[in-house]
C-alpha positions as CSV (number, residue, x, y, z in Angstrom):
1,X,-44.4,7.3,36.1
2,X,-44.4,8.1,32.4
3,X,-40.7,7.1,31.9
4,X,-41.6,3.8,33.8
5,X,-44.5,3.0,31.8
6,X,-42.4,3.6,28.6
7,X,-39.2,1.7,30.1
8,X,-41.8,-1.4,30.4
9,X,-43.4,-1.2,27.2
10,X,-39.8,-0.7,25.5
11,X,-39.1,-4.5,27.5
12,X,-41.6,-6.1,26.4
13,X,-41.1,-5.1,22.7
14,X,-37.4,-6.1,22.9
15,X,-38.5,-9.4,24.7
16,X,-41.1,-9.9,21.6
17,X,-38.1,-9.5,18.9
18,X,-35.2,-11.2,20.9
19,X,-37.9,-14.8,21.7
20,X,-38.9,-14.6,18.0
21,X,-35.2,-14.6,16.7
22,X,-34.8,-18.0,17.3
23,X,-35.3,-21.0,14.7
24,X,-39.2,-21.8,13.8
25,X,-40.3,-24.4,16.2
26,X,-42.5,-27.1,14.2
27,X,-46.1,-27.7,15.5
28,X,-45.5,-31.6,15.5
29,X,-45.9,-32.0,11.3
30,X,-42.3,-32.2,10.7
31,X,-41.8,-33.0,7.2
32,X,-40.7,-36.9,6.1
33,X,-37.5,-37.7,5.2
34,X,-36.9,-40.4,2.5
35,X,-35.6,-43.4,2.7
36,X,-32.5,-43.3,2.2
37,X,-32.2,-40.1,4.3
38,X,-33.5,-42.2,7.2
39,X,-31.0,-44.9,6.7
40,X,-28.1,-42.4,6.8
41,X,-29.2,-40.7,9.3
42,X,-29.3,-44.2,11.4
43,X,-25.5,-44.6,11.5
44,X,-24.1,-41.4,9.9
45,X,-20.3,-42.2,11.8
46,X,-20.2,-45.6,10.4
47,X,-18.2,-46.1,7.5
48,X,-18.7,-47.9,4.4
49,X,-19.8,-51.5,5.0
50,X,-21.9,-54.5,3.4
51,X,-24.8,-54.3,6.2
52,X,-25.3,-50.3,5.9
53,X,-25.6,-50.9,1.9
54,X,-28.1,-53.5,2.2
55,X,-29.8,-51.8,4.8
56,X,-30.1,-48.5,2.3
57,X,-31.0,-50.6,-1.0
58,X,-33.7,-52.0,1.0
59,X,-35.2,-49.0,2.2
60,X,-35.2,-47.8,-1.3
61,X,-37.1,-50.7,-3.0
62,X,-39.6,-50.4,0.3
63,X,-40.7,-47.1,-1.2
64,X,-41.7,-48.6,-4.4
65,X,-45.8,-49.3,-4.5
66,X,-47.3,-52.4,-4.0
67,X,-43.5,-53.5,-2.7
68,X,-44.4,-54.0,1.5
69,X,-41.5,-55.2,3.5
70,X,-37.9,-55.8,1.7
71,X,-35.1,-57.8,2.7
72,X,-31.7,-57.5,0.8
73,X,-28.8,-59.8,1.0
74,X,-25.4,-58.9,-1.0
75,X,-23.3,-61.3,-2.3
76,X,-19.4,-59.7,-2.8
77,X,-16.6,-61.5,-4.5
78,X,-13.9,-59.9,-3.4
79,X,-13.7,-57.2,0.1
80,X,-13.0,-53.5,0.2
81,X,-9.1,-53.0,-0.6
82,X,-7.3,-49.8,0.7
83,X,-4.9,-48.3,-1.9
84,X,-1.3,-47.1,-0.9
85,X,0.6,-44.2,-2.7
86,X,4.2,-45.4,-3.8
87,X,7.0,-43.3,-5.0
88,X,8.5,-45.0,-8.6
89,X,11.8,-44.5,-9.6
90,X,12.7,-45.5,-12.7
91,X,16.2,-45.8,-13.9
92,X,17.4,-46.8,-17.8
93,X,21.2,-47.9,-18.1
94,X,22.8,-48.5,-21.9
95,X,25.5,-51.0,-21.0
96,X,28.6,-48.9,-23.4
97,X,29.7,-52.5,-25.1
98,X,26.3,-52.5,-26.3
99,X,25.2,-49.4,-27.6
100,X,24.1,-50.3,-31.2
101,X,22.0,-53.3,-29.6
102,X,18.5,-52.9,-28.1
103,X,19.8,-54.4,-24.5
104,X,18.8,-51.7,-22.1
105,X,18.8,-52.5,-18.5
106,X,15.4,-50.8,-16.9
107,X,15.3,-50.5,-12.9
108,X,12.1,-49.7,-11.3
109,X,11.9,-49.4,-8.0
110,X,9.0,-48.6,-5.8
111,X,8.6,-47.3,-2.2
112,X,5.4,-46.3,-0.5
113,X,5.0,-43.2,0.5
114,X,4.8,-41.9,4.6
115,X,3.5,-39.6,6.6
116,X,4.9,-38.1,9.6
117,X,2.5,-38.1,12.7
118,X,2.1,-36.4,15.6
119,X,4.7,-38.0,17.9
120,X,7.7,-39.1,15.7
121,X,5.3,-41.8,14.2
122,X,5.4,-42.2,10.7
123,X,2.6,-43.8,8.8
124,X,1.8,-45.1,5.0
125,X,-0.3,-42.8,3.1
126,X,-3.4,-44.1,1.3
127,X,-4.5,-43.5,-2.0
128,X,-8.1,-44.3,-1.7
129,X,-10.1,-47.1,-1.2
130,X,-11.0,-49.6,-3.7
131,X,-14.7,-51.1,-3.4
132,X,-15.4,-55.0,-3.2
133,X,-16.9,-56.1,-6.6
134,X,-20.7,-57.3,-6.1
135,X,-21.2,-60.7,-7.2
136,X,-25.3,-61.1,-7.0
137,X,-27.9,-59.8,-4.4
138,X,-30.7,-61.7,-2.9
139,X,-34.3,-59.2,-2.9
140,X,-37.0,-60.9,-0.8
141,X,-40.3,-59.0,-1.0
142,X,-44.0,-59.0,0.2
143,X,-44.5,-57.8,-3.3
144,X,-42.8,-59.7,-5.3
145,X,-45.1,-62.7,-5.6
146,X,-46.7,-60.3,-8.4
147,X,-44.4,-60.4,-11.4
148,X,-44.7,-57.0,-12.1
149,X,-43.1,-55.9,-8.9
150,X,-40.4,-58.4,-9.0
151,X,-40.0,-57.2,-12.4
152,X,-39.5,-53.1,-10.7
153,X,-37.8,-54.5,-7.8
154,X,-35.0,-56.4,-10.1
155,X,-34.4,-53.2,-12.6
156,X,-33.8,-51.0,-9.5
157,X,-31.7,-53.0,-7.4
158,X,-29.2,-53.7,-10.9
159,X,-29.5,-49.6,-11.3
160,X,-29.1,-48.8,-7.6
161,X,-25.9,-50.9,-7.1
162,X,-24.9,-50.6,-10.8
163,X,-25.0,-54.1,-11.7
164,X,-26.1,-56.7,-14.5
165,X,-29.9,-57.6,-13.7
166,X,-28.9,-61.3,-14.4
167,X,-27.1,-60.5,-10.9
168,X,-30.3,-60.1,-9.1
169,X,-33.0,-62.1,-7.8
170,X,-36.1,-61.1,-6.5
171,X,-38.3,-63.7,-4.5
172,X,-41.6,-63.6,-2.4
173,X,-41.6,-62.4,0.8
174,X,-43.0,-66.1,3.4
């Protein structure tokens, strides 16, 4: 009787520990993410693209007081450019007639470089990408009607996107 009393206590001590080992559960109160942390979170397998960037400028220049709703339109003058590797061979040839003379033949020649795949399949190898060049952006706010705020909202959209401020314009929202 003893040893079965103590067998159940010893249970229900071990069941105490083991539930509690777990991760804290939150008691509704979870704590806010920013902005931009939303925004990420939104489409975090998508890659780089001229929607998701607007998307996170805006909900950037949202947090900003007295700002309301925001709307942010990119403008880009040229598109996102992946860079290849390339293998350079360069090759200088002093013709013997002319050795005294500064006529040097110079070859170059360039071949991209390949990877070989899975399968036999070979494929180019890239470098990096390049990013499109922004050529203005378009800020419509509820605040901005109040030239303070359009003033805010045009220093941190040329900061966040590393641009001239000429190469913003803010407007009111309606």
């Amino acid at each position: 009787m003893i040893l079965t009393l103590f067998l159940l206590a010893g249970m229900g001590i071990g069941f105490m520990f083991w539930g509690g080992s777990g991760p804290p559960k939150s008691a509704g109160n979870a704590p806010e993410l920013s902005a931009k942390g939303l925004a990420l979170m939104e489409k975090a397998d998508e890659r780089w693209s001229e929607s998701r960037l607007e998307r996170e400028v805006a909900a950037i220049l949202a947090q900003i007081k007295g700002v309301g709703r925001v709307a942010v339109d990119l403008h880009l003058a040229t598109t996102e450019e992946t860079q290849w590797l390339y293998r350079e061979e360069r090759q200088e040839r002093v013709p013997p007639a002319e050795q005294g003379k500064n006529s040097n033949d110079l070859m170059l020649r360039r071949e991209p470089v390949f990877q070989r795949k899975s399968g036999g399949t070979e494929v180019p190898v890239s470098s990096g990408q390049k990013a499109p060049v922004i050529s203005g952006v378009l800020v419509v706010a509820e605040g901005a009607a109040d030239p303070a705020i359009r003033q805010q909202l045009g220093e941190a959209t040329a900061v966040l996107l590393g641009i001239a401020l000429h190469r913003v314009i803010v407007l009111p929202w309606g």
